[in-house]
Every structure is written in structure tokens, then in C-alpha cells.
Backbone as a ProteinNet text record, in pm:
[ID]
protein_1_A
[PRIMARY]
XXXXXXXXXXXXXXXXXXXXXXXXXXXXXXXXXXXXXXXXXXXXXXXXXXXXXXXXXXXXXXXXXXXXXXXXXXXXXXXXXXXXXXXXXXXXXXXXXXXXXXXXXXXXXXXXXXXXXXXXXXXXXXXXXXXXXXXXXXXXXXXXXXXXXXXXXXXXXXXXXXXXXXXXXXXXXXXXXXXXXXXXXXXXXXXXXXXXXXXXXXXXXXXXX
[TERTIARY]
4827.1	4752.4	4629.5	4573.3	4517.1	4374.3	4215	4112.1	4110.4	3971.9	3935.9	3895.3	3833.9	3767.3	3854.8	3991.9	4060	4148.9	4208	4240.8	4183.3	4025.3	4028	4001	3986.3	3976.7	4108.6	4217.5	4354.3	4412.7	4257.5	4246.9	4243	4092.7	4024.3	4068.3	4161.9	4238.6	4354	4371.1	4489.5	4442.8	4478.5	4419.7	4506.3	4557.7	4650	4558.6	4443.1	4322.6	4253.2	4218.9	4147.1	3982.6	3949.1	3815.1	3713.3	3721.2	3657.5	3689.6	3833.9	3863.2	3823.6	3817	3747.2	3639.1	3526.9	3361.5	3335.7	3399.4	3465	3452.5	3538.4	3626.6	3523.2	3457.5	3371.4	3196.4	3130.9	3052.7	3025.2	3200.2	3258.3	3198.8	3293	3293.3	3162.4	3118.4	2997.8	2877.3	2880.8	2770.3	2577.9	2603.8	2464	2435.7	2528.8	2575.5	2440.4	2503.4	2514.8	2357.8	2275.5	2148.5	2038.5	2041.5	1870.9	1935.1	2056.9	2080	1988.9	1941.3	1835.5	1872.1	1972.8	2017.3	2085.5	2116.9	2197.3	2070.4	1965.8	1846.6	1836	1823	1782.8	1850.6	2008.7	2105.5	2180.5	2169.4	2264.1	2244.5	2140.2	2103.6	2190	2248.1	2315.3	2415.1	2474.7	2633.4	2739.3	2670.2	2732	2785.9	2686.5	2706.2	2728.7	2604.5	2598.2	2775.8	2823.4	2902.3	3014	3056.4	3165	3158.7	3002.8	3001	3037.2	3010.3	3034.3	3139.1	3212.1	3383.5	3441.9	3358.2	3439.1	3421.2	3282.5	3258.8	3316.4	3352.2	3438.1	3551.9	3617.2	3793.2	3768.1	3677.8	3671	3605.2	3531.1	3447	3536.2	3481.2	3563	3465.4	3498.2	3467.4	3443.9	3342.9	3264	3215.9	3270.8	3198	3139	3017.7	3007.8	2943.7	2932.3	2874.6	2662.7	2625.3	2493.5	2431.4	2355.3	2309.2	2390	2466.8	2582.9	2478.6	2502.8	2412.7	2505.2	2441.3	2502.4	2538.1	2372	2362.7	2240.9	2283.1	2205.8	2096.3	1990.2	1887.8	1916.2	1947.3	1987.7	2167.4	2190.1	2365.9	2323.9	2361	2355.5	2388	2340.9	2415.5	2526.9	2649.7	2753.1	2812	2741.1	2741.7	2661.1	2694.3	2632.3	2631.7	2585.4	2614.2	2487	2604.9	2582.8	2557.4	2466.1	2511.6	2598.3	2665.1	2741.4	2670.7	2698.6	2649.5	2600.7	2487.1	2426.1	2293.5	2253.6	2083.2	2089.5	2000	2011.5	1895.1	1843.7	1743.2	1669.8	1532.5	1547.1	1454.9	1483.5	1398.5	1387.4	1247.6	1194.7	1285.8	1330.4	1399.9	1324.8	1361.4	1294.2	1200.1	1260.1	1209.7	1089.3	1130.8	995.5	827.5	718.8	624.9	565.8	614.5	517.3	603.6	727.8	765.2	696	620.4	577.8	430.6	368.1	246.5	270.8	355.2	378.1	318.5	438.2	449.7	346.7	271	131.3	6	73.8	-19.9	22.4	121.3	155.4	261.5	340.4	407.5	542.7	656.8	747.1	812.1	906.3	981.9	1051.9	1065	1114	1025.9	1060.3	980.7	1048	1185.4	1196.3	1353.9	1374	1535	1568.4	1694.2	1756.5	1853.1	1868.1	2005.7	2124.5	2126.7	2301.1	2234.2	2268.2	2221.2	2154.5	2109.9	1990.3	2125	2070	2132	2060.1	2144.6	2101.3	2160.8	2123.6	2247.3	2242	2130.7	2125.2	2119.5	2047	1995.7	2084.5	2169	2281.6	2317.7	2361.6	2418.1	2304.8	2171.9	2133.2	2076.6	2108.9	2127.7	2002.4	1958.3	1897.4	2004	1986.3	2070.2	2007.7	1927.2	1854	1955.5	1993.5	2018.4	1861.5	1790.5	1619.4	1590.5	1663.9	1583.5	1507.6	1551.5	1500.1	1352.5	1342	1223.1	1142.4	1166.7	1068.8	1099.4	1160.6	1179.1	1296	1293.7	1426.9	1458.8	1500	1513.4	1657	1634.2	1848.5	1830.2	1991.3	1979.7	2062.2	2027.2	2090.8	2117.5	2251.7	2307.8	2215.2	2125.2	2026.6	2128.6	2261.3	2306.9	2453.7	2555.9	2743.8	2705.6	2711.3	2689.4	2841.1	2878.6	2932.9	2857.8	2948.6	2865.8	3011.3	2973.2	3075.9	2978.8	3091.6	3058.1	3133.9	3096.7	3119	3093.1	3178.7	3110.1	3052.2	2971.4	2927.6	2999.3	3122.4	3233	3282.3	3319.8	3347.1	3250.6	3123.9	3057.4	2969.4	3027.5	2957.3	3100.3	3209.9	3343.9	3318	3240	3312	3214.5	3061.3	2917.8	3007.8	3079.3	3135.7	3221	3223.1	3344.9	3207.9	3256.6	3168.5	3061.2	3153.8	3063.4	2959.6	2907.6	2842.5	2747.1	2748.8	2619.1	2488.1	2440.9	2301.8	2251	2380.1	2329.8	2356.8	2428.2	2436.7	2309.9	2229.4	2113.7	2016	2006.5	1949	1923.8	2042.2	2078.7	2048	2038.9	1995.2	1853.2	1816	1627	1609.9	1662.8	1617.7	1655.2	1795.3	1792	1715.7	1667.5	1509.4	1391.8	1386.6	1254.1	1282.8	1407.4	1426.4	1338.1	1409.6	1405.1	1241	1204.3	1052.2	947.2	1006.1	910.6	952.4	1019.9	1042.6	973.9	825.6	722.8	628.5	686.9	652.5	666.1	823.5	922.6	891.3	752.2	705	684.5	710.9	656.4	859.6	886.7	1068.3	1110.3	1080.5	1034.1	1023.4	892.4	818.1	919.5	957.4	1073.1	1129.4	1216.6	1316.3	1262.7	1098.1	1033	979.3	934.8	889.8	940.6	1057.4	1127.6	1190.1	1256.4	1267.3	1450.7	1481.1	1590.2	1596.7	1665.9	1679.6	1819.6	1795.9	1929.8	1974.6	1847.6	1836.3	1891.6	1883.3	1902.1	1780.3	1844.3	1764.8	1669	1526.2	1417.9	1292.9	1231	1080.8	981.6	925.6	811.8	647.7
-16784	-16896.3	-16923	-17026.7	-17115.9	-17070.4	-17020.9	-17025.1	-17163.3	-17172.8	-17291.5	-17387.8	-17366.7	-17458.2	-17513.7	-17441.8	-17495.6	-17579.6	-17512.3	-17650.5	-17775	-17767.3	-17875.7	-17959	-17918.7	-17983.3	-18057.4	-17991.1	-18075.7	-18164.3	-18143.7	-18251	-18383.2	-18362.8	-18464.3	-18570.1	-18428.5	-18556.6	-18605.9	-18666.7	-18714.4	-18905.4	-18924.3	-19148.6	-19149.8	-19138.5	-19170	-19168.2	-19093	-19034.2	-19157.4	-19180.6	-19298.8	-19258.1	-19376.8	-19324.7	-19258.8	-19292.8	-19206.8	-19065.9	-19036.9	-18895.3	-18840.3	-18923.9	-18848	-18834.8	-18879.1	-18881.9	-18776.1	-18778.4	-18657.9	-18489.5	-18508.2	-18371.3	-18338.2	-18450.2	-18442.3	-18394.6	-18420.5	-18352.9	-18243.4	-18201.5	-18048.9	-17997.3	-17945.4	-17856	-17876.9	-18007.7	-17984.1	-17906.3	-17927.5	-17935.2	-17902.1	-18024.7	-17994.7	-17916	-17885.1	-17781.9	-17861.1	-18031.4	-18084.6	-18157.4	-18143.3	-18215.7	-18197.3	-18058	-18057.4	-18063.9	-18137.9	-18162.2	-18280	-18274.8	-18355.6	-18540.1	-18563.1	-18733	-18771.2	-18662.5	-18693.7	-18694.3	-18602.4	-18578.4	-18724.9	-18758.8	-18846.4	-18972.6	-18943.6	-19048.2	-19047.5	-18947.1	-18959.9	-19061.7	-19138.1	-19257.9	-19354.1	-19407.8	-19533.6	-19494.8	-19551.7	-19550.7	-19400	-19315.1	-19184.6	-19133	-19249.4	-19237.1	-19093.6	-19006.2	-18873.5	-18763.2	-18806.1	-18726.8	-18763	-18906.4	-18947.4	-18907.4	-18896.4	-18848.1	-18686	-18620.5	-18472.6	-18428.9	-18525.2	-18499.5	-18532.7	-18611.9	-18600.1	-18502.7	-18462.3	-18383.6	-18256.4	-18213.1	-18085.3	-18092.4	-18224.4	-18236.8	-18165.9	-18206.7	-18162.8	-18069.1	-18006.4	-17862.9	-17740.1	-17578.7	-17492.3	-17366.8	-17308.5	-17172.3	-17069.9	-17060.7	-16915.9	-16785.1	-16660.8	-16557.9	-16509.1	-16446.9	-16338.2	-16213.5	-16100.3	-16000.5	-15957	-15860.4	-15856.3	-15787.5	-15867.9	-15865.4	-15945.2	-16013.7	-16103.9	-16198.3	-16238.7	-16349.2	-16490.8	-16615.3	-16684.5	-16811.8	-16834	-16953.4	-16904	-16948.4	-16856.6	-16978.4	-16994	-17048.4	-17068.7	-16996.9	-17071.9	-17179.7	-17172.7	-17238.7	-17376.7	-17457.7	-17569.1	-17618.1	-17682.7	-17717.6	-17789.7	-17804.5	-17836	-17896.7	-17872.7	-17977.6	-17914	-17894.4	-17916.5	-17730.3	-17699	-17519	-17553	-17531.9	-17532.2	-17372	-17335.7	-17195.2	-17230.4	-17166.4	-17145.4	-17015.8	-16859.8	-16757.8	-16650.6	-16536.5	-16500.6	-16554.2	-16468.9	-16525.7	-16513.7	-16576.5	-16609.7	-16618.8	-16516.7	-16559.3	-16662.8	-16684.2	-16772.1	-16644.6	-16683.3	-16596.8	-16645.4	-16619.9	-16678.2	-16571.2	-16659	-16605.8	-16465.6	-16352.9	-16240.7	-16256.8	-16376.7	-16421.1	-16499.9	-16580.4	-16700.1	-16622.5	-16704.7	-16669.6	-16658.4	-16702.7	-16686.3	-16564.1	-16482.4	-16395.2	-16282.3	-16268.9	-16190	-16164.3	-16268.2	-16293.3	-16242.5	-16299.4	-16214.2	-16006.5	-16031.3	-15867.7	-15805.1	-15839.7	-15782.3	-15781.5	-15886.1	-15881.6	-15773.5	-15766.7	-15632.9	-15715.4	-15863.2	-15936.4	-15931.1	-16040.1	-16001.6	-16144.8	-16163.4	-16257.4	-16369.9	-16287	-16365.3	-16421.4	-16582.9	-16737.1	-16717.2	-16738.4	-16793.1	-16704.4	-16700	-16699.6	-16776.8	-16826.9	-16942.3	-16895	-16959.8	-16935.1	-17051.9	-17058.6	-17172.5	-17282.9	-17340.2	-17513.5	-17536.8	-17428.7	-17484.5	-17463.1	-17529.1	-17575.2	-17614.3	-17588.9	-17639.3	-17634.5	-17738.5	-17808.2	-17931.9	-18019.8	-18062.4	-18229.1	-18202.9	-18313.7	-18315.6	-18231	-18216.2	-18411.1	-18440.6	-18601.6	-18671.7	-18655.1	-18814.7	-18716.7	-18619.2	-18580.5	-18496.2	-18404.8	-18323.9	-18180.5	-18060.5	-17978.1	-17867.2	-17805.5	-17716.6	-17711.1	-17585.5	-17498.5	-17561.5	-17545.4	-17570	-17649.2	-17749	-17928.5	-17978.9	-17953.6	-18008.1	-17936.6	-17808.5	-17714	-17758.4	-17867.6	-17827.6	-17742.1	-17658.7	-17538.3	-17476.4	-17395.8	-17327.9	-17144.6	-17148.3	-17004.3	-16926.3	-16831.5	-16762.5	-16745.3	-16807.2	-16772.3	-16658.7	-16562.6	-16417.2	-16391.6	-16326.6	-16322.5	-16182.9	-16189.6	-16044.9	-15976.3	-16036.8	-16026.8	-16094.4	-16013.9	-16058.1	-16221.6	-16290.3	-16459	-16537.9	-16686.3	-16771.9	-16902.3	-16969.9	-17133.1	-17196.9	-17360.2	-17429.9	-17489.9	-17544.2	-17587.9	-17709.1	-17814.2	-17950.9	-18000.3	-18006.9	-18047.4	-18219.2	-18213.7	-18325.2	-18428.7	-18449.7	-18556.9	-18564.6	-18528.9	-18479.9	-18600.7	-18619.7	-18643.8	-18749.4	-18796.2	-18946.1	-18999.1	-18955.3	-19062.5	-19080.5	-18992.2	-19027.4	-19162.1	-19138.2	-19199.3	-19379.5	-19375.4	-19553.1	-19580	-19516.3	-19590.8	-19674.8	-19798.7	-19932.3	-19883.1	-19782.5	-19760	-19637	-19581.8	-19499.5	-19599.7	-19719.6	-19777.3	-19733.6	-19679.9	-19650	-19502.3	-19465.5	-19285.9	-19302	-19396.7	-19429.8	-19502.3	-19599.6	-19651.7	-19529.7	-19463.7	-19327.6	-19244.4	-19218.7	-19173.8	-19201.8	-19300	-19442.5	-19419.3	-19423.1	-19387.7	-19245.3	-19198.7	-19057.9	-19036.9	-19099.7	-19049.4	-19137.8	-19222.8	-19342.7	-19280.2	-19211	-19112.1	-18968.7	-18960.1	-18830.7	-18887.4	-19003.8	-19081.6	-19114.5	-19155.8	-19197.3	-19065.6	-18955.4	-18828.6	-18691.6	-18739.7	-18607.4	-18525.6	-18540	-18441.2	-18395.2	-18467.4	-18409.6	-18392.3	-18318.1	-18268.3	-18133.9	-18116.1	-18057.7	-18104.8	-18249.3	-18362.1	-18353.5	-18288.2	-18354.4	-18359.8	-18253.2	-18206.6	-18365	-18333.3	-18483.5	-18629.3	-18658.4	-18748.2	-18779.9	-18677.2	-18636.7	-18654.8	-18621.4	-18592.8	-18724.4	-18800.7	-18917.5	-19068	-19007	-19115	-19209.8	-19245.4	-19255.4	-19324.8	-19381.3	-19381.4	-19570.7	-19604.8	-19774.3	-19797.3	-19914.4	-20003.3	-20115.9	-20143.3	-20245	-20199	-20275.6	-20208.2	-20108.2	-20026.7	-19918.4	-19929	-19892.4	-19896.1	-19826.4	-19822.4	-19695.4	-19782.4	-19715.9	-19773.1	-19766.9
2299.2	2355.3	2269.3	2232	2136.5	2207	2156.4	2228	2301.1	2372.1	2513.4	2352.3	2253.8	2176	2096.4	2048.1	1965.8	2031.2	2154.1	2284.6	2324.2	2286.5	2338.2	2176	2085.8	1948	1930.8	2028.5	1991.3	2117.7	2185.4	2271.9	2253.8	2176.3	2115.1	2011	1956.6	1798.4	1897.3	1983.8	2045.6	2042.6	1993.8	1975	2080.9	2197.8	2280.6	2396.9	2404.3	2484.5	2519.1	2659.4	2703.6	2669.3	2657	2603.5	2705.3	2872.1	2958	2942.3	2973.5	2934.1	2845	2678	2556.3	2570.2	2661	2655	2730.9	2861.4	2945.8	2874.3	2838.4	2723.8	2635.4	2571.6	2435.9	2530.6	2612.6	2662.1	2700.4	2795.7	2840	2771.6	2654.5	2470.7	2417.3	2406.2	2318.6	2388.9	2529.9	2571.5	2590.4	2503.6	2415.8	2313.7	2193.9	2158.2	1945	1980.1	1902.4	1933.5	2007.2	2076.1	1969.6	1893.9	1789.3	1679.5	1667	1483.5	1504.5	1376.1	1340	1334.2	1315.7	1309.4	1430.9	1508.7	1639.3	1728.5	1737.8	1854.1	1947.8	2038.3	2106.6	2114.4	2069.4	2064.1	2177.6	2294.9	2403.2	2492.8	2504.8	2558.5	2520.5	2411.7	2370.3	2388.5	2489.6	2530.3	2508.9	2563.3	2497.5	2363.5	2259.9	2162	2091.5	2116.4	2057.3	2124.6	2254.1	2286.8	2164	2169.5	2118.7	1949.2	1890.2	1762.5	1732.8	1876.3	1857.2	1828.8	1934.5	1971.2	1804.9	1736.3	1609.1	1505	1568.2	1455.9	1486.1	1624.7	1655.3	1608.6	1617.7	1532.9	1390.1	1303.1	1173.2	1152.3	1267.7	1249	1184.8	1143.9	1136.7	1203.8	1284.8	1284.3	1221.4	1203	1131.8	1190.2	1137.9	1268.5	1156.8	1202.9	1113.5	1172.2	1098	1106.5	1142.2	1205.7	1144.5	1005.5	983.2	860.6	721.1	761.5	687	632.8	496.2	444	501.5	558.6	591.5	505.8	466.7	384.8	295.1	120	29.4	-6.2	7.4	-42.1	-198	-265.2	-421.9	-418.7	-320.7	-328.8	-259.8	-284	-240.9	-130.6	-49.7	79.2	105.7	143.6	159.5	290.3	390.6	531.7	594.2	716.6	869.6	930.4	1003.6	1052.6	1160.8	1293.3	1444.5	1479.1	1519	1590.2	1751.6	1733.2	1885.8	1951.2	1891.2	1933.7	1864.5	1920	1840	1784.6	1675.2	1652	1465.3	1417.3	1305.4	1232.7	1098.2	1072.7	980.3	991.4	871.2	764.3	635.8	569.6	394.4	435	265.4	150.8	42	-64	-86.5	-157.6	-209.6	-326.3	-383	-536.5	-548.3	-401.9	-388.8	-370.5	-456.1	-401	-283.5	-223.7	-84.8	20	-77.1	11.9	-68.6	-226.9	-258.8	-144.3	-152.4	-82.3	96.6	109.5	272.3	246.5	154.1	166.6	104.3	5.4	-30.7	75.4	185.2	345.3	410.7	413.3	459.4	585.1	548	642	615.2	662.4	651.8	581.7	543.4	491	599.1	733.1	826.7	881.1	883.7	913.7	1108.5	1108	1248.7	1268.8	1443.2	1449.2	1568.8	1508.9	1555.5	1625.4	1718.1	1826.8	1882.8	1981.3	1994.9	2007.7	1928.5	1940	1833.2	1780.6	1626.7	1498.5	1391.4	1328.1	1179.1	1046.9	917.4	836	724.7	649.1	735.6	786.1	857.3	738.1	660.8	539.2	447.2	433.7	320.6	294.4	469.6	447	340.9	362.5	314.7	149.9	138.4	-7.9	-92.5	51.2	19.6	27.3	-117.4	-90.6	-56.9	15.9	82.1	231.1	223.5	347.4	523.2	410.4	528.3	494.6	439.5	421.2	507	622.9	753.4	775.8	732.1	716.8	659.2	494.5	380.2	310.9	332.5	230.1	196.6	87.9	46.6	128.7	203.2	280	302.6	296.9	354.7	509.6	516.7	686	661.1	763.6	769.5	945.1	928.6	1100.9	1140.3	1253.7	1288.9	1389.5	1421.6	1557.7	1471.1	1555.6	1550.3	1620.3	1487.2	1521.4	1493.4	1567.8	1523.9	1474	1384.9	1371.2	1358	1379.6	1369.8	1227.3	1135.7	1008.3	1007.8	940.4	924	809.2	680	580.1	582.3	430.1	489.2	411.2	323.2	311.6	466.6	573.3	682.7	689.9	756.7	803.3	765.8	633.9	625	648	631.9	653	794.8	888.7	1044.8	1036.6	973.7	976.9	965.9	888.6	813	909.2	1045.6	1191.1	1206.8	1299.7	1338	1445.7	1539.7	1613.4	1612.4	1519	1479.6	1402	1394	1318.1	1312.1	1483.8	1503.5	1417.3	1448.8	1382.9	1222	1143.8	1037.7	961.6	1050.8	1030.9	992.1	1080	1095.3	991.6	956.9	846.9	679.2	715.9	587.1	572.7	647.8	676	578	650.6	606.2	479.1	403.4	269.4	194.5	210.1	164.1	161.8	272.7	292.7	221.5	184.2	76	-63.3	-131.3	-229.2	-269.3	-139.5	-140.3	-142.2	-149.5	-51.4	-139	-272.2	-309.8	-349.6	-368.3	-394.9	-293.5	-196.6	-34.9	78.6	10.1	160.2	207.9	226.8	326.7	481.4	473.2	601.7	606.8	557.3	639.2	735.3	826.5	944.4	1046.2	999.4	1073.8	1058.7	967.5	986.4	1116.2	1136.3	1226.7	1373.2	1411.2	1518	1574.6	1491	1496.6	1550.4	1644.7	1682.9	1592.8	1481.4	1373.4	1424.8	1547.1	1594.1	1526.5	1439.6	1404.3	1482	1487.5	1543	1434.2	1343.6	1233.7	1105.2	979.3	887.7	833.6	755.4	734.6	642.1	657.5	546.2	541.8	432.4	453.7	530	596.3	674.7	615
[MASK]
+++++++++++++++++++++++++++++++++++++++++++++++++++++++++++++++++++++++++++++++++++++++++++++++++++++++++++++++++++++++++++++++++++++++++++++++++++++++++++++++++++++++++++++++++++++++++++++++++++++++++++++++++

């Protein structure tokens, strides 16, 4: 018998599926799973937009488990899509190489910035063409599993093809913004962060403010 997640992933890819039932199904599974990625945040208001984007992005997701102490995502490798935690905790941590992890540790501090748990998420900027693992951070960091973790992964060819369906315009607008504000901001994506926070939700075409 197939897990509850991969059941309902072959739920979801069914086009035969009425669309109440798919919004249905696609809330179930996600639930809220998909809420602090950074281009989806504050999209569940427009017509269940964010459910119906999840439900696609679970069709093309893959499952990742890993181990503790497993390197997850390497701060020198480039980013390649999307990484949901489902379960487990995750750290973030300044490179060994970078200065400011020498400077921690001559404080007598530690390399670990934050840990993340189900619902947080990075590889979040990969789409609008930043390749940092912590784009969304500002910074270049390894995530490391502290705890037996899963993530769902989504690359991001995956994820600008779903972005070009009609009805994903708003989160596509969105999207548009932010890789403008990559373009416009590359010597000060320390504020990347702030982007994302700032209500930053268009319905229009996309542009720097």
C-alpha cells in the first residue's frame, strides 16, 4: 500500500478531478505545509489560489529523508529549487570558511544562525534567479538535519512551468517583482528578507518600486 502522501499526489494528478474536490484534497495534504514559502505567503485569500498552487507543486514534489547530522543543502552548490520541511528540525549554519563563522568562534560562539522546522523552507529564490540555498536570508549558509528530518523538494524548472498556467498570474506577478528586485539589489541582498515581508503581493504587471 502506497504512503497517505503518495496517495493523495495520485490524487491530485487525476484532470478528471472536479475542481472543489481538488481544492478539497489540495488543503487536506498541504495543510499549511506550503504557507512561509516566501512567494506563496499571504496568497490563500485569492480564490484558494495558494491551495490549488500547492496541489501542483505536491504532483511534482519528491521526498527526501534524511539522517542527523546529514548535510542537506551545501552553501557552495547552487540552488536548484524549492525544500519544504515536512519533519524534523534543520539547521541553518554559517559556512566553516566564511568570515563571520571565523569571528563567531574567536567569541567563543557558534556557527549556528537558526533551526527550522515543518513548514520553513529554502531554495526559496532559486525561481527569480538567485542561487543561494539562504537567498531568502541574505546569505550563503548549510542547512544540516540536527534531528532524522524529511523535505519535499520541487525543482525550480518544476516551478516556473507550473508559474506560466493562466491562473497562477498573481503568484507569477510576484515572482516577477522579486527577480527585478534581485537585478536591482545585487549589492544589497542583505534587505531580501524584507522583500518578501513587505506585502509585496501585485495583481498588475510586475515592477521595482
Amino acid at each position: 500500500v502506497a504512503p497517505p502522501r503518495v496517495q493523495s499526489k495520485e490524487v491530485l494528478s487525476r484532470k478528471s478531478l472536479p475542481e472543489k474536490l481538488r481544492i478539497a484534497v489540495a488543503q487536506s495534504v498541504e495543510n499549511n505545509l506550503f504557507s512561509k514559502v516566501c512567494f506563496l505567503s499571504d496568497m490563500d485569500a485569492i480564490d484558494n489560489i495558494r491551495a490549488l498552487f500547492s496541489a501542483e507543486l505536491l504532483i511534482k514534489s519528491e521526498s527526501l529523508s534524511y539522517s542527523e547530522g546529514s548535510l542537506i543543502a551545501d552553501s557552495r552548490d547552487k540552488a536548484t529549487g524549492l525544500m519544504v520541511i515536512t519533519s524534523g528540525d534543520v539547521g541553518v549554519e554559517l559556512p566553516m570558511e566564511s568570515g563571520e563563522a571565523d569571528e563567531n568562534y574567536k567569541e567563543g560562539g557558534s556557527t549556528l544562525l537558526s533551526v527550522l522546522k515543518r513548514g520553513d523552507s529554502f531554495g526559496d529564490t532559486a525561481v527569480i534567479g538567485d542561487d543561494r540555498w539562504a537567498g531568502k536570508f541574505g546569505i550563503r549558509a548549510d542547512f544540516i538535519a540536527r534531528t532524522h528530518c524529511s523535505v519535499e523538494f520541487i525543482s525550480t524548472e518544476d516551478i516556473q512551468a507550473i508559474l506560466q498556467k493562466f491562473e497562477y498570474f498573481p503568484i507569477r506577478c510576484r515572482v516577477q517583482r522579486g527577480a527585478q528586485f534581485l537585478r536591482h539589489h545585487t549589492e544589497d541582498l542583505k534587505h531580501a528578507r524584507d522583500f518578501w515581508t513587505r506585502g509585496n503581493l501585485v495583481t498588475g504587471p510586475a515592477g521595482p518600486r
